[in-house]
C-alpha positions as CSV (number, residue, x, y, z in Angstrom):
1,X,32.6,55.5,-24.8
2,X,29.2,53.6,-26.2
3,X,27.8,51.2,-23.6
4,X,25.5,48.8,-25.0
5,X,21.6,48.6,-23.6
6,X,20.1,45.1,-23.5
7,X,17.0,45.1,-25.5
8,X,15.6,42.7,-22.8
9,X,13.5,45.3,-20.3
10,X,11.0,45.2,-17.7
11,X,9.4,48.3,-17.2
12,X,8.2,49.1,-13.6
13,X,7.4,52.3,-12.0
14,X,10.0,53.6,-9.6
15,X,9.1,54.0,-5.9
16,X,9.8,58.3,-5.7
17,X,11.8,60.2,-7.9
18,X,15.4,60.9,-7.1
19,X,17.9,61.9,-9.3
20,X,19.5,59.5,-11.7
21,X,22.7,58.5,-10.9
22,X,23.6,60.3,-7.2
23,X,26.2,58.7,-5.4
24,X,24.8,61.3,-2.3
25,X,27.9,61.9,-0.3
26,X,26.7,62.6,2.9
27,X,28.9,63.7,6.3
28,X,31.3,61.5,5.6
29,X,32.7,63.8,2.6
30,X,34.7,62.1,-0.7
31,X,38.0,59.9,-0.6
32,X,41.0,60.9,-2.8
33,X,39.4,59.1,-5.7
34,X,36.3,60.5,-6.2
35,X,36.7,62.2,-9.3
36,X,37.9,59.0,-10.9
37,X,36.2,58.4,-13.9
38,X,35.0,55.4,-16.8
39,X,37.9,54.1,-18.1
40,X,37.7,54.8,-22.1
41,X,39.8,51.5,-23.0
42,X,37.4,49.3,-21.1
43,X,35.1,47.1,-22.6
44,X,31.6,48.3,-23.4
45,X,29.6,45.9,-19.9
46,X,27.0,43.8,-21.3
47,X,24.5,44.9,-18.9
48,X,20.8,43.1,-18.7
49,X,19.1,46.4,-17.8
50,X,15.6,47.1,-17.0
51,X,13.4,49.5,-18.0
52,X,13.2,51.8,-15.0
53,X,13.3,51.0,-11.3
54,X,14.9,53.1,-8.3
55,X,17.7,51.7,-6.0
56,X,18.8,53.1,-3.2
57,X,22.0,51.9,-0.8
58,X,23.7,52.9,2.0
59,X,26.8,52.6,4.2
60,X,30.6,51.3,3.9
61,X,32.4,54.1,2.6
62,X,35.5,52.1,2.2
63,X,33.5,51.3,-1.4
64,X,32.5,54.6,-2.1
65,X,34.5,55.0,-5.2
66,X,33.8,51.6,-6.6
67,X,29.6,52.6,-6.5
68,X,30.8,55.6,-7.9
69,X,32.9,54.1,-11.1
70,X,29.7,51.4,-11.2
71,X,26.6,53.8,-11.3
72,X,28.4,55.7,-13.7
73,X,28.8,53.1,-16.1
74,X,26.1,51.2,-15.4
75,X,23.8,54.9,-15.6
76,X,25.0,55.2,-19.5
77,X,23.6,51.7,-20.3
78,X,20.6,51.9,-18.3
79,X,19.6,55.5,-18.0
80,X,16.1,54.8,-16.8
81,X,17.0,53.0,-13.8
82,X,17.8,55.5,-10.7
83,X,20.6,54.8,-8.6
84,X,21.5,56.2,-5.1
85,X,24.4,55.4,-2.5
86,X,25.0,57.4,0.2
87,X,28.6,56.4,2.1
88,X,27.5,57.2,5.5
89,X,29.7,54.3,7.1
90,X,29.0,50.6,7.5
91,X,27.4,50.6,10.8
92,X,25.0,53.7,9.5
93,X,24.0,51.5,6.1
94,X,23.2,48.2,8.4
95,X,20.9,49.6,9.9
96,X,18.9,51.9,7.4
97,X,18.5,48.5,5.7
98,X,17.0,47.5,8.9
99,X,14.9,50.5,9.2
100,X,13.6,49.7,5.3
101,X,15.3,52.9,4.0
102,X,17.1,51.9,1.8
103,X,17.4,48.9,-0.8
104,X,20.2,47.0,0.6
105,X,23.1,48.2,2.8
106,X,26.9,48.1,2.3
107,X,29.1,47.2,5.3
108,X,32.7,46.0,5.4
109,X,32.2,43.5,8.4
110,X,29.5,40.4,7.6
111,X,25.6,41.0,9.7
112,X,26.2,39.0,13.1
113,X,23.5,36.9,14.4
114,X,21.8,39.9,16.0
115,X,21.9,42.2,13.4
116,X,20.2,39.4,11.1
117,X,17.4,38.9,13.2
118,X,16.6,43.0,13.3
119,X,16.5,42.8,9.9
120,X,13.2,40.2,9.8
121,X,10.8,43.0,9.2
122,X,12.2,44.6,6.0
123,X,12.7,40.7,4.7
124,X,9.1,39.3,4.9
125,X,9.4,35.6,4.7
126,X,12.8,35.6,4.0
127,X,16.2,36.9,5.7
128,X,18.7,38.6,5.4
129,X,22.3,37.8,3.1
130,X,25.7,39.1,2.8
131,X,26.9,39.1,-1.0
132,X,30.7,39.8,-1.1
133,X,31.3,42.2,-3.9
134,X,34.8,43.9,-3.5
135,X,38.0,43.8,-1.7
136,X,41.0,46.1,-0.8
137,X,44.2,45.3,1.0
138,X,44.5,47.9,4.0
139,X,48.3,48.9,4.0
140,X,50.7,49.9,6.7
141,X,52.0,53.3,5.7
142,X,55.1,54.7,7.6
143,X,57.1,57.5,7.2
144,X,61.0,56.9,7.7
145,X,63.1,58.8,5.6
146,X,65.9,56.8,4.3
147,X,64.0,53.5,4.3
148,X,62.3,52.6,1.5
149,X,61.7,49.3,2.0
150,X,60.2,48.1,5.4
151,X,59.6,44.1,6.3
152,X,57.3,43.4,9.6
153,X,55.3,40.4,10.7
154,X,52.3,40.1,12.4
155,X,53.8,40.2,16.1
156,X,56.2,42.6,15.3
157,X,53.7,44.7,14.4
158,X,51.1,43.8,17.3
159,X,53.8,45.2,19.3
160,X,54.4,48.7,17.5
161,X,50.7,49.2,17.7
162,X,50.4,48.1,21.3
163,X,53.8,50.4,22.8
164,X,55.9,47.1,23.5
165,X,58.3,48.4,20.5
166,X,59.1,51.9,20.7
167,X,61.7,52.7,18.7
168,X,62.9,52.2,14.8
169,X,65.8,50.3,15.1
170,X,65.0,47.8,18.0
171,X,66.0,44.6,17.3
172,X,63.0,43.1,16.6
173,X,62.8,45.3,13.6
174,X,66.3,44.8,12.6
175,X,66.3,41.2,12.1
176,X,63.1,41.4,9.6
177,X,65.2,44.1,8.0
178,X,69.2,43.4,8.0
179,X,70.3,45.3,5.4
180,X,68.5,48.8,6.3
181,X,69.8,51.2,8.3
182,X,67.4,51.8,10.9
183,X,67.1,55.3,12.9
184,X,67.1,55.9,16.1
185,X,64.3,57.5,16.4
186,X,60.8,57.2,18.3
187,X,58.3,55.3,16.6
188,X,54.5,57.2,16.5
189,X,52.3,55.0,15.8
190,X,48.0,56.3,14.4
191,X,45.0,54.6,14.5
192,X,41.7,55.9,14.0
193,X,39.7,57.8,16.6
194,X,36.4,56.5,15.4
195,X,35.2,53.3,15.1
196,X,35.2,51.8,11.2
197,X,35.5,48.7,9.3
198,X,39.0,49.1,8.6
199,X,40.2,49.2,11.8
200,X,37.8,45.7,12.9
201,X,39.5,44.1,9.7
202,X,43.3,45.2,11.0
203,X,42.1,43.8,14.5
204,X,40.9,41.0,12.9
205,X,44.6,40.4,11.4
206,X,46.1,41.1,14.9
207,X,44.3,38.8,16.4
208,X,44.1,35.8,14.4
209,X,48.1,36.2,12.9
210,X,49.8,37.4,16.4
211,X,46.7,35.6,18.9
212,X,49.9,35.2,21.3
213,X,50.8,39.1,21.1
214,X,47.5,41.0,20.4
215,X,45.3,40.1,23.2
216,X,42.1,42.5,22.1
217,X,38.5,42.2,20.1
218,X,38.4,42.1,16.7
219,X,35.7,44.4,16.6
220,X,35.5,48.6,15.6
221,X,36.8,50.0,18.2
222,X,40.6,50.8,18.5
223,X,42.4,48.9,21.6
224,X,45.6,49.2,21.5
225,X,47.4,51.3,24.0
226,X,49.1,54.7,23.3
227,X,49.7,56.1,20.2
228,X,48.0,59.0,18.3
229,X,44.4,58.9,17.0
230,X,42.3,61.2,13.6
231,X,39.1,60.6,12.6
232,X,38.9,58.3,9.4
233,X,41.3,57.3,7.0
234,X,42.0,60.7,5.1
235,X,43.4,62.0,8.5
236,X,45.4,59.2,9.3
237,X,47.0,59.0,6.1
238,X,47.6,63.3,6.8
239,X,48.8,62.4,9.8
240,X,51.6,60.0,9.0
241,X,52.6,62.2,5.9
242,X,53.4,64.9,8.0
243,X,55.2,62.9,11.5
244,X,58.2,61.7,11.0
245,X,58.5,58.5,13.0
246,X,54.7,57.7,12.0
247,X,53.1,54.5,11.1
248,X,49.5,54.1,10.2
249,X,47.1,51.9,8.5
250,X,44.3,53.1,5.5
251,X,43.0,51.9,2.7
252,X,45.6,51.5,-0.2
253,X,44.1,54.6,-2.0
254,X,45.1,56.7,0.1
255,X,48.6,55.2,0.4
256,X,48.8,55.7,-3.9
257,X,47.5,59.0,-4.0
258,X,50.1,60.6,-1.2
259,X,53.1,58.5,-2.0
260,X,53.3,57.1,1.5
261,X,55.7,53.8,1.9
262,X,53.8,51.0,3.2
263,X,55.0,47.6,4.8
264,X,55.9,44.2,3.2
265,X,54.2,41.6,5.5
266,X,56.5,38.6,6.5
267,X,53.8,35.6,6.5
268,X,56.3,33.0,5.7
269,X,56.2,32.9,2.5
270,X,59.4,32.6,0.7
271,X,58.7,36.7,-0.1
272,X,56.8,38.9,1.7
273,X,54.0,40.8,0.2
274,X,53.3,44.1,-0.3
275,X,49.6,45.7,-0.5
276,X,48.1,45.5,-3.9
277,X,45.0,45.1,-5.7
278,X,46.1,41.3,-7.2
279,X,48.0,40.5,-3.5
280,X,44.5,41.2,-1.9
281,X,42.7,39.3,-4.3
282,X,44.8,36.5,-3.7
283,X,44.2,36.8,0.3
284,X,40.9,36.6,-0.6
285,X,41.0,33.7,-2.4
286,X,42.7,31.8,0.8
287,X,39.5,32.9,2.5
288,X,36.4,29.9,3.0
289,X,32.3,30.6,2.9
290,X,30.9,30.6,6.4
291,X,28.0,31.8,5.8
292,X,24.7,29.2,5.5
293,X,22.9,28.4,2.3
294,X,22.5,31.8,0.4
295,X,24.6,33.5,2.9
296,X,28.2,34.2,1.8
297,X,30.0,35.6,4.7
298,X,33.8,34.8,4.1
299,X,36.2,33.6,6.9
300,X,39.5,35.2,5.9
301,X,42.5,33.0,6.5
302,X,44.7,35.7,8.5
303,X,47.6,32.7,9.1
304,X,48.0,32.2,5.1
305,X,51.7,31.9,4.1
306,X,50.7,31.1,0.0
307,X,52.6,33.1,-2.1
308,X,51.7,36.4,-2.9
309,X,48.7,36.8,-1.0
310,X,48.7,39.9,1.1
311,X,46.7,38.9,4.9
312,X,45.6,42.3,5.5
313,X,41.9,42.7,3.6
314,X,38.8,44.0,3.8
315,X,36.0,42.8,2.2
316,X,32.6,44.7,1.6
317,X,29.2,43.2,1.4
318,X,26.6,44.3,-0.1
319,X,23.5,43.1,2.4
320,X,20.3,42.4,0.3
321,X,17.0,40.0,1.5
322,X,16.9,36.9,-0.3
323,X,12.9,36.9,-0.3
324,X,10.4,39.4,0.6
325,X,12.0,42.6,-2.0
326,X,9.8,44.8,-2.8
327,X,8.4,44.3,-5.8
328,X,9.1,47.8,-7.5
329,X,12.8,47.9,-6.9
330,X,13.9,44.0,-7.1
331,X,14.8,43.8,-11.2
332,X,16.7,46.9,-11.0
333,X,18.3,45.6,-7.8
334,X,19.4,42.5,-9.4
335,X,20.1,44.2,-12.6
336,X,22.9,46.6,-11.2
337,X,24.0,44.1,-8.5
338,X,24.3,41.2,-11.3
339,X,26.7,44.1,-13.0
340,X,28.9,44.7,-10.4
341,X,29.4,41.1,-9.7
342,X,30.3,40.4,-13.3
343,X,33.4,40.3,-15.0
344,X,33.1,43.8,-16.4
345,X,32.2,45.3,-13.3
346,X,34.7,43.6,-11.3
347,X,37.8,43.8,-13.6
348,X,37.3,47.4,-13.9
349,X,38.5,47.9,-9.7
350,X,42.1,47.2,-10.3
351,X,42.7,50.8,-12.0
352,X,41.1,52.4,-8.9
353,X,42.7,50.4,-6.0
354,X,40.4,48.2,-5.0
355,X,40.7,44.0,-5.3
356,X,38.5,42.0,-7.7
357,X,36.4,39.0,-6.3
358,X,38.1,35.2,-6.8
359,X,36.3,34.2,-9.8
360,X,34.6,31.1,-8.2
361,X,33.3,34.0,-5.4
362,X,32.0,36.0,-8.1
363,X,30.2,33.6,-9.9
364,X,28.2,32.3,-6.5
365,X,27.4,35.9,-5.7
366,X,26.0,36.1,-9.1
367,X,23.9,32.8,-8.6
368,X,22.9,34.2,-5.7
369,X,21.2,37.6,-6.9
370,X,19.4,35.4,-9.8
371,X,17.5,33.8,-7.0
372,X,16.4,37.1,-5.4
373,X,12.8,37.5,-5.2
């Protein structure tokens, strides 16, 4: 495939040399997709590239895949510009941005009001802003043989995670589900053993959709009593392949790549929705800015019943200063970050499970990154 260079450049000379184009993979190992690769139908990205320029990034590895598809593409069109991100985990890429290591950081939970002000020193004059740049519904994957379809809401679901329901075919299942035969068998629910993004975004569902039922943080840490616990979402997803009885949640991904059944939510909509790439998107798009001025943290609407929008998303930002960038790294920065944000870089996520911004989002994260400086 020929990507097109921009003829507009603005040379600069990088801050150390580092390999062009190493998505470093750190501790934290690769997710199923990582050998995913440009997609030769695509469009050719209209890319406004400089002419050389080092970027580095850290942290949510929940978008691993996504830096990996954009660097890649974006690496063909601009091949002067060097591009690192290392997926060491959100709360690891906060705070090397804090420390100055890095460019800006990746986390899939918006900087709270502590985290902002540690970040004063790396943003001279300026602060620091979450940019929204991807999405991905988490799903509920189960493994029941003989059910292939599986309804639950919010509460019902509060309560398998929290021990209240124990079993398959209690009633509270049933009635979300009359025309499956439910077994009698013991349900075992996973959650992960470490703390992650993920599992803050499905507390963050528990508690706003079930507030009556789920009476726990939404923050990293897992809550919720019994269960089984694995270390990231490559073991849970191992885990609830191989226990029968099993329900766990993960990034969609993994759900795709190992065939596990996942859960239609009931949010009152006249259907309920299954985790997708366009579901997700549309959860997003039920979401409001919260964030002030530049700032575009999202508040996620956990209570939406529109149709087809799936309530159980993660969003990842990418955390940049608005003022005080050094000098050396800002046009590639805002080069490769105006990329993603566009319309080639974010139509390009369906085809390795991740949700595309709302349009209107995408295009005030793109105004945004113009004003870096």
């Amino acid at each position: 495939m020929q990507l097109r260079r921009s003829r507009r450049t603005r040379p600069w000379k990088a801050a150390s040399a580092v390999a062009a184009g190493v998505l470093t993979l750190g501790a934290c190992g690769g997710g199923p997709d990582d050998d995913a690769k440009p997609v030769a139908s695509s469009p050719a990205p209209d890319i406004e590239c400089v002419g050389s320029g080092q970027v580095r990034g850290s942290g949510s590895t929940a978008q691993q895949n996504a830096m990996k598809r954009w660097m890649n593409q974006y690496q063909q069109a601009c091949p002067g510009v060097q591009l690192v991100y290392n997926p060491l985990g959100s709360g690891a890429g906060v705070a090397q941005f804090q420390r100055g290591a890095t460019t800006f950081g990746g986390t899939d939970e918006a900087l709270t009001e502590e985290d902002r002000v540690l970040t004063e020193d790396v943003c001279p004059g300026g602060q620091a802003l979450d940019l929204p740049m991807l999405g991905g519904p988490i799903a509920v994957g189960y493994n029941l043989p003989g059910v292939t379809r599986l309804v639950l809401d919010a509460p019902t679901l509060a309560r398998i995670f929290d021990a209240r329901i124990t079993r398959w075919n209690d009633p509270a299942i049933q009635r979300l589900n009359p025309k499956v035969k439910l077994p009698d068998l013991a349900i075992a629910p996973v959650h992960r053993a470490d703390d992650s993004g993920t599992t803050q975004n499905l507390n963050a569902y528990l508690t706003g959709a079930a507030k009556e039922v789920w009476p726990y943080p939404a923050d990293k840490k897992w809550h919720g009593r019994g269960g089984h616990s694995a270390p990231g979402s490559d073991a849970v997803s191992t885990m609830v392949t191989q226990t029968e009885g099993a329900i766990g949640y993960f990034e969609l991904s993994f759900a795709a790549n190992r065939k596990i059944g996942t859960v239609l939510i009931d949010t009152g909509a006249a259907q309920p929705v299954g985790p997708s790439t366009r579901s997700a998107s549309a959860g997003i798009a039920e979401a409001k800015v919260a964030g002030e001025g530049k700032d575009l943290k999202l508040k996620l609407d956990y209570e939406t019943s529109a149709e087809g929008a799936y309530p159980i998303v993660l969003v990842t930002y990418e955390i940049v200063c608005d003022t005080g960038n050094e000098p050396e790294s800002l046009p590639a920065l805002k080069s490769f970050l105006t990329y993603t944000a566009s319309q080639e870089g974010q139509e390009q996520l369906h085809s390795i499970h991740y949700a595309p911004l709302p349009a209107k989002v995408a295009a005030q994260v793109r105004e945004v990154i113009a004003t870096l400086s």
